[in-house]
Structures are given as structure tokens and as C-alpha cells.
C-alpha positions in Angstrom: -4.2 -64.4 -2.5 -6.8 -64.4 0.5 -4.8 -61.9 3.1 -6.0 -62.8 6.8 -5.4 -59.8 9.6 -5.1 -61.3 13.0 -5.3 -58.6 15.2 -5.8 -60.4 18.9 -3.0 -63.3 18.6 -3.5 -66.8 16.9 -2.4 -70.3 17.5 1.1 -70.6 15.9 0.1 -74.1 14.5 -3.0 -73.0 12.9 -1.5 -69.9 11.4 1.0 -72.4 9.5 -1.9 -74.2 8.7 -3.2 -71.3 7.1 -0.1 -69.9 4.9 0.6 -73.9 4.0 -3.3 -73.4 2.6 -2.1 -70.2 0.1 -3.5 -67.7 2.7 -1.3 -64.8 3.6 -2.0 -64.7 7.0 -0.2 -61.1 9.1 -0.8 -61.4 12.7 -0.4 -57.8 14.2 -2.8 -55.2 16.9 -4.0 -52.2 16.1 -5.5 -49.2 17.2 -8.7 -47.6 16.1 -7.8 -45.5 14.0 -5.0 -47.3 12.1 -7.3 -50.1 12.1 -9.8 -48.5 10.1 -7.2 -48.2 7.2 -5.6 -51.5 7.7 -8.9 -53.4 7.6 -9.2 -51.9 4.3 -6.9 -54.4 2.9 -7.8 -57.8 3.9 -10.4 -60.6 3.3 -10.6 -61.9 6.6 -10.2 -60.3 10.2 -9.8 -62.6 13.1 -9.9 -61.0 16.4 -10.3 -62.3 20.6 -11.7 -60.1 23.5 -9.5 -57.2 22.9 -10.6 -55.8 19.5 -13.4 -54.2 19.0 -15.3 -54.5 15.8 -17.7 -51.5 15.6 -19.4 -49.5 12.9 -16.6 -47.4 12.5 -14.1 -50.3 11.6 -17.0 -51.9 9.5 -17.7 -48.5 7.5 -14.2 -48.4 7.0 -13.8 -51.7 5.5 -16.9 -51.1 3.4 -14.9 -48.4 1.5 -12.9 -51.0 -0.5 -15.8 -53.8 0.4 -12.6 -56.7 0.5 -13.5 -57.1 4.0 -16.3 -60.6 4.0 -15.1 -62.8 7.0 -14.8 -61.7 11.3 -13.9 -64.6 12.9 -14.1 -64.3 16.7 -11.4 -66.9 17.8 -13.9 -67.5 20.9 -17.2 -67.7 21.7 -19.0 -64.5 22.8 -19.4 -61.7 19.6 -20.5 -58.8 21.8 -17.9 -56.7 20.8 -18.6 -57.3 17.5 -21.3 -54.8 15.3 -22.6 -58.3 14.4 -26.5 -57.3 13.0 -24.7 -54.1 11.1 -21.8 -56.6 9.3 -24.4 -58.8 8.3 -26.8 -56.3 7.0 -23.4 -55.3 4.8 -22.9 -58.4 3.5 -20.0 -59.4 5.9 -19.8 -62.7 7.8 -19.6 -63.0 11.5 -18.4 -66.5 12.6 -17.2 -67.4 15.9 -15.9 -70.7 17.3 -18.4 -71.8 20.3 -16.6 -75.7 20.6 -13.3 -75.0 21.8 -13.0 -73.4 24.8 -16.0 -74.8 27.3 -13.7 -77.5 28.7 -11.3 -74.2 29.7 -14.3 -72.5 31.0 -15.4 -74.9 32.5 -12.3 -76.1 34.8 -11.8 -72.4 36.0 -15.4 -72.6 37.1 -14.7 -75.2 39.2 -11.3 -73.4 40.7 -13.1 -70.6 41.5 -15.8 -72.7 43.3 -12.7 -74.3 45.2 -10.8 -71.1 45.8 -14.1 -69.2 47.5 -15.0 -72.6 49.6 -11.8 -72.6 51.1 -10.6 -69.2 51.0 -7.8 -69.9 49.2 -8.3 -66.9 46.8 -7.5 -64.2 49.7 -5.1 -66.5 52.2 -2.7 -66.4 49.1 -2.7 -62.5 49.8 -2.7 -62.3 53.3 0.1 -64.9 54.0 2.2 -62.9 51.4 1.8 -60.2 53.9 3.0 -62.1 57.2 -0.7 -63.0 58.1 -1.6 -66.5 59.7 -5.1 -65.7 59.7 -6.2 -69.8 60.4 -8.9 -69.6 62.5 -10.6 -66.9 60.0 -10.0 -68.9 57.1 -13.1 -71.7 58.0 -14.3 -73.2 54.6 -16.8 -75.0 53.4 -16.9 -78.2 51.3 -18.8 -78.2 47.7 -19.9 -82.2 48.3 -23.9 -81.7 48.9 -23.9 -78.1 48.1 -26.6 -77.0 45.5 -24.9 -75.6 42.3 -27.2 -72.8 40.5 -26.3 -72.8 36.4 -27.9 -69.8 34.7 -27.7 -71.1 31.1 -26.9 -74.4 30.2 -25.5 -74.3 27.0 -21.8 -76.5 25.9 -20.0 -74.6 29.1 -22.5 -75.0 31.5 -22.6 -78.9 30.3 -18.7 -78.7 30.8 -19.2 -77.7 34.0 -22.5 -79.7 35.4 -20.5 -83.0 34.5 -17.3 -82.0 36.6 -19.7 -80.2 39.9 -21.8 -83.3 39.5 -18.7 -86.0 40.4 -18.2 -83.8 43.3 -21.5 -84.7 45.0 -22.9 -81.2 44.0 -26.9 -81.4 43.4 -27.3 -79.3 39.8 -30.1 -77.3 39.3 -30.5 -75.2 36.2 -32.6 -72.4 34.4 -32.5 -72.0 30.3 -34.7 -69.3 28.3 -34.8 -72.5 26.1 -36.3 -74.8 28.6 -35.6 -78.0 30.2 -33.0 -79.9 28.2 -33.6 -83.4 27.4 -30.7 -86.4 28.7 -30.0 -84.6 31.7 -32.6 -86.2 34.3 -30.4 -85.8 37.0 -30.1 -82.2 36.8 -33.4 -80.0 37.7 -34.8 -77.4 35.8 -35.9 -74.5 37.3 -37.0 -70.7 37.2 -34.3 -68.3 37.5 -36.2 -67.0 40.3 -36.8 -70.7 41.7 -32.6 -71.2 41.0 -31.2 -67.9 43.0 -33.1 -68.9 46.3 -32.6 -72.2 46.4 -28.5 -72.6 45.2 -25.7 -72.5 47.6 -23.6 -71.7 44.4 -24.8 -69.9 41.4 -22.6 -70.1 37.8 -23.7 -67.6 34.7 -23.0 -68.9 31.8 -25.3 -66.5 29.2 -24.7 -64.3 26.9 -24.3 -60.5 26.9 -27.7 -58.4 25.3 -26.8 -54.8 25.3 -30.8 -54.1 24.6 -31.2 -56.0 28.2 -28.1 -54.9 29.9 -27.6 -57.0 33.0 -29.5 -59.8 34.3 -28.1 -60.3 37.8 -28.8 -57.0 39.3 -30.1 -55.8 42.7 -33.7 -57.7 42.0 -31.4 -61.1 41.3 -29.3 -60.7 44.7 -32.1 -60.0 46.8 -33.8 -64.0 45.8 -30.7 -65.1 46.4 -30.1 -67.6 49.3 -28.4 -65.8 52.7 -24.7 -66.2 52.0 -24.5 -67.7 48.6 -21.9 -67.6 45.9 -21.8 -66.4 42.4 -19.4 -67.3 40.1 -19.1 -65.4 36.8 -17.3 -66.8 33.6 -19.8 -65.6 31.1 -19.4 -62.5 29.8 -18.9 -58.6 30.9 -22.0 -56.8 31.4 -24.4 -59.6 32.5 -23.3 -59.1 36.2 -24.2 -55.6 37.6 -20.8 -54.9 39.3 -22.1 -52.0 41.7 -24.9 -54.1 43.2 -22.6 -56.9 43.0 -20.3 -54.9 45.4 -23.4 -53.9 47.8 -24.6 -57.5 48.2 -21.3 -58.5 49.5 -20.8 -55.5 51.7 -24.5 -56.9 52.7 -23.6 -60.4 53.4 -26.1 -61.4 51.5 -23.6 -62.4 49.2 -20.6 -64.2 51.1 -17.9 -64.1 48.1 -17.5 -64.0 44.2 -15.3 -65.3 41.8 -15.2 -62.9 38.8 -13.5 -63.1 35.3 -15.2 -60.7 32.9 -16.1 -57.2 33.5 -18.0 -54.3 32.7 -15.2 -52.7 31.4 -11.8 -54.3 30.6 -9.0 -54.1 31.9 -11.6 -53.2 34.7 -11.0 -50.0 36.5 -13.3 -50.4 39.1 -11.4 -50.4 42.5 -13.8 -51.2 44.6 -14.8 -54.8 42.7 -10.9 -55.8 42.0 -9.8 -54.4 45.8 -13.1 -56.5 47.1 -11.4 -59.5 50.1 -14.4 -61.1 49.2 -13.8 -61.5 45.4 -11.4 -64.2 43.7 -10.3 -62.5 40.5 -8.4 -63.8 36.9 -8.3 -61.1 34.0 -10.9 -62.9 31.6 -8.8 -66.1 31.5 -11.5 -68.4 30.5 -10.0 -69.7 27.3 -6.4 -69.1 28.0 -4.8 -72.6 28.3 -2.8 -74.0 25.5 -5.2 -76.4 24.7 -8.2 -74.9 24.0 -5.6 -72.1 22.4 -5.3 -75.2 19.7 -8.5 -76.4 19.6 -9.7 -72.7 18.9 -7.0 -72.5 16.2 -8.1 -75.8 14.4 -11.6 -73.6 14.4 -10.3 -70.9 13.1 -8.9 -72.6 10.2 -11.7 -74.7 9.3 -14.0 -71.3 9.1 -11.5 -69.8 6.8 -11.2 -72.6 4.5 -14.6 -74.0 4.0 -15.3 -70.0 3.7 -13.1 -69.4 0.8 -13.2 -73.1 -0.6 
């Protein structure tokens, strides 16, 4: 029997799927170090955000060599030793489909919550503030939108910023991307000064380390916005906090960090930062989508 650990949580549907399939399927977290000798003992390891798949768990799992599937139930593998489990003949899936709509939509809240200030009137009112006259938005409608990226998310998100009369510009390290004509393609140096919002939607490259540092916020446009759905790491969180100290900056909508759960007080104590705790994916739908994912990996894996 094919044994599956589930270490980060799993749709309940498609982990029925799974043990209706033959597969025995044990959905439980670990630690490090009792990772190391669970991992030992299955075929399969699916994990989220919150495991870590590093040499050390790979090495361990190479002792019995049993391991041969990581499935990332999401889209981003950075905390996955991807390059060293390949090179030891273990297979690094992920499931890239199912969550851009999710992405995508809290995007777009984040966009509304900074325009409108509803991100820190929520707090103040709570505290007996009726701060109106401070609380002067801005509306999206005509507003340049900046995507750095435009893979499926970005996509997710050009078609719902477009149908509220947002002008889309974009830069891609693949190029200009054909069908989208109404969209312009542009530099990311051309992009930061000339987008009234900017959205990152790239990947995380530890050999590159961040690629919206100091450099990036001094381009921008006076008073622009940055949301930041992508992934931890690609934002530079300290210059971050000194463009908006700056005003150069005027507020940011963060969901990934450099570290998480983020310690960094200064960026989560920010008035001028709308925050979630990496909720990109978290909705019940794209829970299920990811789940369907999951399963098909598995299966067509160990057909």
C-alpha cells in the first residue's frame, strides 16, 4: 500500500478520494526532528506553507529511499530543497491552477481596503475614533495598476482590475504576452514610475533575494501603492518600512513575509499597512480545487 504523510492539512474530500483509491493517507504536523524519522516511512509527503522540506528532511528520507513524491498543495516550492530532491531521484510537484482565482480576489480587497482606508478605520473605530475627515480615499476607476509578473494570478487579477476601469500595465522576464492587447507591457523600471498601484505576483529566488528593494521604491511614483500576494522574501520589508515612513510610499497591503509568522513589529504595527497572515489560498474553494490537484498528482504518479 502507497502510505501518503500530510503534514500541512488536506481537503477532507480529496483525502477520501485518496483512501477510496487504496492509498493510506495519515494527515498529521510534525516537527523537525520527528519529521526526519516519520518521512522515513512513506511514499508521498504533501505539505502547504508551513513545512519545510530541507536537506535535512530529504537526507533523512534517503535513508530508507521510500520517499519519491513532495506535493506542495499550492503553488510557490520555496521552502522546498527542490534542485537537491530532484538530483536524488525524488519528485517535486506542486499544484499552480487552483488557487489564482483566491489570489486574485484578495488582491483586489487589499486594493479596496488601502483606497479607502478601510484597513486601519476598522482599528481606530474599535478604539472610539471617528477619525472621518482623515479617512479621504481614493477611487481605483482610472487608476494605473502596475503587475510585476503576469503569470495565471496576475491574469486572475488583470481581468477583475480591468472591469473596474483600472488601465493594466505589466512587466514579464518572459516578455509581452500575446491576447492581452489591452494591457501594456513594460520595463519593470518603466512599470514602478508610471503605476498608481503596483501588484507582485513572482516568484521567490534565494540566489537573487529581493527584487523590490530601496532601488525599486525610489522609481516609484510619489505616493503609490504596493500590494504583495506573491511570495515572502521578494519584498524587502525594512526598505519597505522606510518608503512609507517617506511618503514615497502612501500604504501597503501585505500577505507574505520574510519570516512567518512575521516577527517584525515595525511592518505588522505599520497604520499604513493592511495585513492577512498569508491567506492567499485560504477559501474553501480553492481548498477543493487544490485537493482535486493533489489527488490527480498522486494517482497519475503511482498509476
Amino acid at each position: 500500500m502507497i502510505r501518503i504523510l500530510v503534514t500541512d492539512g488536506m481537503d477532507k474530500n480529496a483525502a477520501k478520494s485518496l483512501k477510496d483509491k487504496g492509498f493510506e493517507v495519515v494527515e498529521k504536523f510534525y516537527e523537525v526532528e520527528e519529521l526526519k524519522e516519520k518521512v522515513k516511512e512513506f511514499d508521498a509527503l504533501v505539505v502547504r506553507s508551513a513545512t519545510k522540506v530541507r536537506k535535512e528532511i530529504i537526507d533523512a528520507a534517503l535513508e530508507t529511499k521510500k520517499l519519491k513524491l513532495i506535493v506542495r498543495a499550492g503553488v510557490g516550492v520555496d521552502n522546498i530543497d527542490v534542485n537537491y530532491a530532484m538530483e536524488h531521484g525524488i519528485q517535486v510537484m506542486n499544484t499552480p491552477n487552483a488557487s489564482s482565482a483566491s489570489v486574485a480576489e484578495l488582491a483586489i480587497g487589499h486594493m479596496f481596503a488601502l483606497a479607502r482606508h478601510i484597513h486601519i478605520s476598522n482599528v481606530t473605530m474599535r478604539q472610539g475614533e471617528w477619525n472621518k475627515k482623515q479617512y479621504k480615499g481614493i477611487e481605483l476607476n482610472g487608476k494605473t495598476l502596475g503587475l510585476i509578473g503576469f503569470g495565471r494570478i496576475a491574469k486572475e487579477v488583470e481581468k477583475k482590475a480591468s472591469v473596474l476601469g483600472m488601465k493594466i500595465v505589466y512587466s514579464d522576464r518572459n516578455g509581452s504576452v500575446k491576447g492581452y492587447d489591452d494591457c501594456t507591457f513594460m520595463t519593470l523600471e518603466e512599470l514602478l514610475t508610471e503605476s498608481d498601484f503596483i501588484s507582485i505576483h513572482t516568484p521567490f529566488n534565494k540566489e537573487t533575494g529581493a527584487i523590490i528593494k530601496e532601488e525599486q521604491f525610489n522609481k516609484m511614483k510619489d505616493g503609490a501603492y504596493l500590494i504583495h500576494t506573491a511570495r515572502g522574501g521578494v519584498v524587502c520589508e525594512k526598505d519597505l518600512i522606510k518608503a512609507l515612513d517617506s511618503g514615497k510610499v502612501a500604504a501597503a497591503a501585505i500577505d507574505v513575509f520574510e519570516e512567518e509568522p512575521t516577527k517584525n513589529e515595525a511592518l505588522y504595527s505599520h497604520p499604513n499597512i493592511s495585513l492577512t497572515p498569508h491567506i492567499g489560498a485560504s477559501t474553501k474553494e480553492a481548498q477543493a480545487r487544490i485537493g482535486v490537484e493533489v489527488f490527480d498528482v498522486i494517482v497519475k504518479f503511482f498509476a
